[in-house]
Structure formats: C-alpha cells, structure tokens
N, CA, C and O atoms as CSV, one atom per row, in Angstrom:
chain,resi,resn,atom,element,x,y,z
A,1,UNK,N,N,-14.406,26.814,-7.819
A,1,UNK,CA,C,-15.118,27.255,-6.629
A,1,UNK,C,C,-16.456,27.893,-7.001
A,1,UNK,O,O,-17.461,27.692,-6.319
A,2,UNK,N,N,-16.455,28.777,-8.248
A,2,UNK,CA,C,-18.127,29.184,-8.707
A,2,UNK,C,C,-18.875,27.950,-9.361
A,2,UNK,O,O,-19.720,28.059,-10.250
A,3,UNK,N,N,-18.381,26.583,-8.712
A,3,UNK,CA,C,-19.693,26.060,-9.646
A,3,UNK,C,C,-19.783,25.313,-8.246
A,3,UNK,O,O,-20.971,25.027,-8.101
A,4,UNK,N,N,-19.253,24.994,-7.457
A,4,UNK,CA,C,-19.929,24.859,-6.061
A,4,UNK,C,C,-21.482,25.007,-5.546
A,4,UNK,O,O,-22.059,23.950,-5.290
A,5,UNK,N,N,-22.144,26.139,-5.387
A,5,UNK,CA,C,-23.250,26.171,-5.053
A,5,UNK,C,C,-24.071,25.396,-6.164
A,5,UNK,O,O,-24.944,24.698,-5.648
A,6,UNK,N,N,-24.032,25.321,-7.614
A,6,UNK,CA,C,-24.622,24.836,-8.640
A,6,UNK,C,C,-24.730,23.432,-8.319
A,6,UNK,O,O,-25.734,22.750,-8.116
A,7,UNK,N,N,-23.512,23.133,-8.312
A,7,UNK,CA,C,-22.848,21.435,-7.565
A,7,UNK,C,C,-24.043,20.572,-6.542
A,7,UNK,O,O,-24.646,19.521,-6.758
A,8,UNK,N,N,-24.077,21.481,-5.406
A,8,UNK,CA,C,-24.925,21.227,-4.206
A,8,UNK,C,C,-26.157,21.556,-4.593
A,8,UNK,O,O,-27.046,20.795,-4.211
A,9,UNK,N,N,-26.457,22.458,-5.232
A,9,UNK,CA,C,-28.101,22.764,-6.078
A,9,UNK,C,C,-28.605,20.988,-6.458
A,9,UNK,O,O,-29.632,20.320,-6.339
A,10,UNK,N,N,-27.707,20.849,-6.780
A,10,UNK,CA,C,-28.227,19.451,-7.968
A,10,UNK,C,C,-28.307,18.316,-7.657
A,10,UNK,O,O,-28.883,17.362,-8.179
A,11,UNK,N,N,-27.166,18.512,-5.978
A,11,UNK,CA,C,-27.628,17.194,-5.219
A,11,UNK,C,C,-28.807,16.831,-4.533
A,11,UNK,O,O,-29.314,15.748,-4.241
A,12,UNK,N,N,-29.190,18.308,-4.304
A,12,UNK,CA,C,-30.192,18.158,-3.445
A,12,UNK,C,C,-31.173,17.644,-4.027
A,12,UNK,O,O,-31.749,16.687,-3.509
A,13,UNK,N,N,-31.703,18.331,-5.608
A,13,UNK,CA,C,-32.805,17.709,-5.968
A,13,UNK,C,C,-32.481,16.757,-6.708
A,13,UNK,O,O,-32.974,16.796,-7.836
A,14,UNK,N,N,-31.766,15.839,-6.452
A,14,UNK,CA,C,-31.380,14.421,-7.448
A,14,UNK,C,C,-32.217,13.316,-6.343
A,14,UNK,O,O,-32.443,13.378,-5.134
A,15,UNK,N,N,-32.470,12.517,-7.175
A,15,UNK,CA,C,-33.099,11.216,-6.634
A,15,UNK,C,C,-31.831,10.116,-5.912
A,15,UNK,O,O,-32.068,9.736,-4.765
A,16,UNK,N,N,-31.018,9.812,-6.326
A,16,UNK,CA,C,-29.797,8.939,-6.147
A,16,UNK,C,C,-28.385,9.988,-6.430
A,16,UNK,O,O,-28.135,10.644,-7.442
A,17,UNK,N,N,-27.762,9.898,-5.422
A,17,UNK,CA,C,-26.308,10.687,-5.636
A,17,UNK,C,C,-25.381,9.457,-5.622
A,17,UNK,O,O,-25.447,8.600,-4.741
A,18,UNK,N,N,-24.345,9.414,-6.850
A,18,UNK,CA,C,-23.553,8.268,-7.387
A,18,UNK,C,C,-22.602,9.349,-7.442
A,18,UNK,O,O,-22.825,10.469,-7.902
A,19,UNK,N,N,-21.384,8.878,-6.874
A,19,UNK,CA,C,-19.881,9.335,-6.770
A,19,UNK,C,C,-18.794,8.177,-7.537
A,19,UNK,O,O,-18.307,7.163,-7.036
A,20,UNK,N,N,-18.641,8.660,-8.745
A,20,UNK,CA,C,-17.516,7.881,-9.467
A,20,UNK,C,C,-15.872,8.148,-9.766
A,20,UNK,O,O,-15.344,8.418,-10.845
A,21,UNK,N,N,-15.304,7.995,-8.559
A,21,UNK,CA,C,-13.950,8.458,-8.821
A,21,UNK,C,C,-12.904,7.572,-8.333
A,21,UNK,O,O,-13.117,6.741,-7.450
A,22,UNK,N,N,-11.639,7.760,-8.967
A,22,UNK,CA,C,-10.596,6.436,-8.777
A,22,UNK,C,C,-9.832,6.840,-7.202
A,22,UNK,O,O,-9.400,7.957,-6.919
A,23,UNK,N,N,-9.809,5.853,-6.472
A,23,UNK,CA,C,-8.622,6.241,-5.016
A,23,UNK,C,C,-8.130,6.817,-4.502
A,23,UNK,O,O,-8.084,6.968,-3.281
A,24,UNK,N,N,-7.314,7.597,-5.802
A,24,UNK,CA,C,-6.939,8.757,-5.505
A,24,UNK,C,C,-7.088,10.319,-4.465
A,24,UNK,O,O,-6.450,11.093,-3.751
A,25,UNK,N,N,-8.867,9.940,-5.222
A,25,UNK,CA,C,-9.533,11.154,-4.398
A,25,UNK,C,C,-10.026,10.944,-3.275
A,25,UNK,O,O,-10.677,11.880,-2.810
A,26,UNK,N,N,-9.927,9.902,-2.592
A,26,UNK,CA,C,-10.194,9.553,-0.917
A,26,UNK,C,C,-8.963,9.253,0.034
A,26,UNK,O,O,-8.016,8.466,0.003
A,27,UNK,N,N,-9.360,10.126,0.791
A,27,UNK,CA,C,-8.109,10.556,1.975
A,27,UNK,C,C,-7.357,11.688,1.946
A,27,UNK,O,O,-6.253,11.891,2.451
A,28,UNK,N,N,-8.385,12.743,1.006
A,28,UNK,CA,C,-7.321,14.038,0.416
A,28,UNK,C,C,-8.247,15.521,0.842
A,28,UNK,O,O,-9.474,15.443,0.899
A,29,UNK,N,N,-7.792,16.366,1.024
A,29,UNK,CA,C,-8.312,17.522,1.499
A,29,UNK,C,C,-8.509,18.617,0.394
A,29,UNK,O,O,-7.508,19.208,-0.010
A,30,UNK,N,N,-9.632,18.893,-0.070
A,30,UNK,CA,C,-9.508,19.735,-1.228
A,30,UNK,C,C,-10.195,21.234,-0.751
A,30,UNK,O,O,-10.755,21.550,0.298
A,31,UNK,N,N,-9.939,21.903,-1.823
A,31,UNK,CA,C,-10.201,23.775,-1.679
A,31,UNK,C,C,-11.724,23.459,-1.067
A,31,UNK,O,O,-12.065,23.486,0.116
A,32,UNK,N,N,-12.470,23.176,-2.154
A,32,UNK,CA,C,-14.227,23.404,-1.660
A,32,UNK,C,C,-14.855,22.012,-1.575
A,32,UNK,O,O,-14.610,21.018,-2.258
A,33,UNK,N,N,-15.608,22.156,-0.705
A,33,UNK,CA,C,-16.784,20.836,-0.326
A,33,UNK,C,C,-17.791,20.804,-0.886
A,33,UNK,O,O,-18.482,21.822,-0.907
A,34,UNK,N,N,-18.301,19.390,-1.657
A,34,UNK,CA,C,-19.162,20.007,-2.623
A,34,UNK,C,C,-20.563,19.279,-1.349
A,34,UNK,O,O,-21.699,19.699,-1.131
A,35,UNK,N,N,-19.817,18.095,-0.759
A,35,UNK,CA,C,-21.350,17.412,-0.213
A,35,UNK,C,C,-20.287,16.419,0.512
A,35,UNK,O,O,-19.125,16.226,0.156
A,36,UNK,N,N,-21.056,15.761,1.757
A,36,UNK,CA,C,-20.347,14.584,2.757
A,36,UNK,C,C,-20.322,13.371,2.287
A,36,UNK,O,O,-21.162,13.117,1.423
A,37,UNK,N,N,-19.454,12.374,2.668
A,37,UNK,CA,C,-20.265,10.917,2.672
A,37,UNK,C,C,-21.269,10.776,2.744
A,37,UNK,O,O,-21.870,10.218,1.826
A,38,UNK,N,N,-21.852,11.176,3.762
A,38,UNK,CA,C,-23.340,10.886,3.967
A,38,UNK,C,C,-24.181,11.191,3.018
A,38,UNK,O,O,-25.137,10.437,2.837
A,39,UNK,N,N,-24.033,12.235,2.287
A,39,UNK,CA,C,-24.606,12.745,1.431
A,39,UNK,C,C,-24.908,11.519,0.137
A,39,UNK,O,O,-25.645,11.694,-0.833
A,40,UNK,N,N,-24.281,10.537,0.385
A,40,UNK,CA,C,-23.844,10.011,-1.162
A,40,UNK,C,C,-24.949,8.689,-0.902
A,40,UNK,O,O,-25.158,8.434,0.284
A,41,UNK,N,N,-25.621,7.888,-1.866
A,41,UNK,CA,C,-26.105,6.931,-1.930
A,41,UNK,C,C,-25.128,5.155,-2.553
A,41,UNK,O,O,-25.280,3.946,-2.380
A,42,UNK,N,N,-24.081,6.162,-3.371
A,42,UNK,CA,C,-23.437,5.091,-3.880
A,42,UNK,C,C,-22.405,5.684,-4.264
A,42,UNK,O,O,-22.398,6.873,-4.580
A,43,UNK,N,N,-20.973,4.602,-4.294
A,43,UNK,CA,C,-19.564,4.884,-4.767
A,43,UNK,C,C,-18.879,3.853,-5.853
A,43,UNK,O,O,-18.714,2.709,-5.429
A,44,UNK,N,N,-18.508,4.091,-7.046
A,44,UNK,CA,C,-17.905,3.325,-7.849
A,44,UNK,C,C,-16.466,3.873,-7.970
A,44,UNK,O,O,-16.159,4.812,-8.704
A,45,UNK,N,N,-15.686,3.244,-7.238
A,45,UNK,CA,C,-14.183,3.379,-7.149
A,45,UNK,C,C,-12.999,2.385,-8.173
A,45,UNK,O,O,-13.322,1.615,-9.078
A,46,UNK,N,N,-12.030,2.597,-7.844
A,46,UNK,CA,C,-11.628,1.448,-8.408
A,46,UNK,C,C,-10.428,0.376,-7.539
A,46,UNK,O,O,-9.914,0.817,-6.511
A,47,UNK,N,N,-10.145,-0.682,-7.921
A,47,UNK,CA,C,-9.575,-1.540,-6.699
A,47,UNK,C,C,-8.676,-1.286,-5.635
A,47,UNK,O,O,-8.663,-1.878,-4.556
A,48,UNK,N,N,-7.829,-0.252,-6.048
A,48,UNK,CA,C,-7.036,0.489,-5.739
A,48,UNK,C,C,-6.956,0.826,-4.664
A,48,UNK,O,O,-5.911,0.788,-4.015
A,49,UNK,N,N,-8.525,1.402,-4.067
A,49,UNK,CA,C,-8.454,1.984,-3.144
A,49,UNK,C,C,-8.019,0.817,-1.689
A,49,UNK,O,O,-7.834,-0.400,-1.662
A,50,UNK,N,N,-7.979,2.044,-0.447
A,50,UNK,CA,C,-7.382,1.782,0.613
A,50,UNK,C,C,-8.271,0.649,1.239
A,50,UNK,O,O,-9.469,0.790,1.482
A,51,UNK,N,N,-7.595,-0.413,1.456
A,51,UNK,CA,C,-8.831,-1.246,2.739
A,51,UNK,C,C,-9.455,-0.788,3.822
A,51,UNK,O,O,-10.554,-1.286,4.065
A,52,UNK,N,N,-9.076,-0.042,4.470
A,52,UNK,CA,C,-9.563,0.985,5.467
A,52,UNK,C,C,-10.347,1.958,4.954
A,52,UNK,O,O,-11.519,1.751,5.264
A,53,UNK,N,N,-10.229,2.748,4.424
A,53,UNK,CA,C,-11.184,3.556,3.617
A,53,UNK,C,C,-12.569,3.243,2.540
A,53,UNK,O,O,-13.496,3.956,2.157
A,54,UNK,N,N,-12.169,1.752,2.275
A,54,UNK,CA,C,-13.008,0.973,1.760
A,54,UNK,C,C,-14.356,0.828,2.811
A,54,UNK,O,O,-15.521,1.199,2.666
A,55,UNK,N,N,-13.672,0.126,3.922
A,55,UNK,CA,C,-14.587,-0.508,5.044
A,55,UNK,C,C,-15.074,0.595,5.780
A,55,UNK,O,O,-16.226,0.374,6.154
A,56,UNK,N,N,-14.660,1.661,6.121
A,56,UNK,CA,C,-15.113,3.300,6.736
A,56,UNK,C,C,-16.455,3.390,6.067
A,56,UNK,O,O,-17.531,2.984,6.504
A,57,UNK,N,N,-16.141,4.141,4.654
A,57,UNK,CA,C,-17.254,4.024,3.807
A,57,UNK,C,C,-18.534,3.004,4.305
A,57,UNK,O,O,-19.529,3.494,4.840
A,58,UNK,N,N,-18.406,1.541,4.074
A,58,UNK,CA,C,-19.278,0.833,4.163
A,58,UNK,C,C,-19.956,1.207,5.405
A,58,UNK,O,O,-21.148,1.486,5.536
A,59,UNK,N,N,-18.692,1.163,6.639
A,59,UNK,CA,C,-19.904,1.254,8.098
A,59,UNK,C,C,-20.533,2.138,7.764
A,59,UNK,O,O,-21.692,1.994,8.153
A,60,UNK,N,N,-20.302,3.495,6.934
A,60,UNK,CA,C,-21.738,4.587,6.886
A,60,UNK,C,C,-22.500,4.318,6.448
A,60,UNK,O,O,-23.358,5.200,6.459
A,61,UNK,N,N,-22.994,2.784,5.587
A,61,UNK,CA,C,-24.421,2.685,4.902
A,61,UNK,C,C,-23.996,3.130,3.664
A,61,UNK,O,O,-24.928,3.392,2.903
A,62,UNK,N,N,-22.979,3.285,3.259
A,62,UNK,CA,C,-22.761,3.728,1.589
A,62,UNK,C,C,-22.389,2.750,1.086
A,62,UNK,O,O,-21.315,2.264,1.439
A,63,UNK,N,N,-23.115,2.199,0.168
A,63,UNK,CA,C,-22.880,1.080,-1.056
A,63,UNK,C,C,-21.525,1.353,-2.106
A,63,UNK,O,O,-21.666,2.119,-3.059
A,64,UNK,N,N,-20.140,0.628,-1.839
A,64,UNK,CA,C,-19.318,1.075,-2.401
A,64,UNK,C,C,-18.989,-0.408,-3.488
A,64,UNK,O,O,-18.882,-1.602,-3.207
A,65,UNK,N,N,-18.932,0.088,-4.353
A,65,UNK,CA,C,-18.026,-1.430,-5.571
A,65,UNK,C,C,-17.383,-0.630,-6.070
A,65,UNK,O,O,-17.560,0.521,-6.467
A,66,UNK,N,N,-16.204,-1.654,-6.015
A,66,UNK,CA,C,-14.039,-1.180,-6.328
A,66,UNK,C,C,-14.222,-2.293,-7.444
A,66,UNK,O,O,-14.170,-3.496,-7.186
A,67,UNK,N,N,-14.472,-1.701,-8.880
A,67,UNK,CA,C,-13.944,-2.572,-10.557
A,67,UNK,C,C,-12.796,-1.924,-10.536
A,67,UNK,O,O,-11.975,-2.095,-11.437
C-alpha cells in the first residue's frame, strides 16, 4: 500500500502504460488501486483469460494480446 502513490506517480508521467499480467488478475478485487482500465494503453495477458473479459477490455479501446 506505501508504494501506491509512487505507482500512480509513474503512470502519469510515462509515455505508454503496458499492463503485463496472467488471468488471474482480471475479475478480482484487490486492497489498493493503482490506476483504471482506462488508464492503460496496452495489455499482454495470457490465453487463459476469460472471453468476456477479453472482449470488455477491447470495447474500451485497450489493445489487448492473450500469448
């Protein structure tokens, strides 16, 4: 939870925000928020993930590829 604000510090001034995490971590409710979907420019998941959650993603304009 103290590296939170640091977290969001770094999104802000980043050029491209890339979210790389396996299935798991979509559809789950965690302690702290670091930043939204929206927030994100791109997602590298892996196949795993949900078809529905796949296609959600996309309608927001977020570029997602499941290797």
């Amino acid at each position: 939870i103290e590296k939170v604000e640091v977290k969001q510090q770094m999104l802000q001034s980043a050029e491209m925000v890339i979210l790389v995490a396996d299935h798991g971590k979509f559809g789950r409710k965690s302690f702290a928020k670091i930043c939204s979907l929206e927030q994100l420019d791109y997602i590298i998941t892996d196949t795993e993930i949900h078809q529905e959650i796949y296609q959600q993603i996309k309608a927001k304009g977020i570029e997602i590829k499941a290797v």
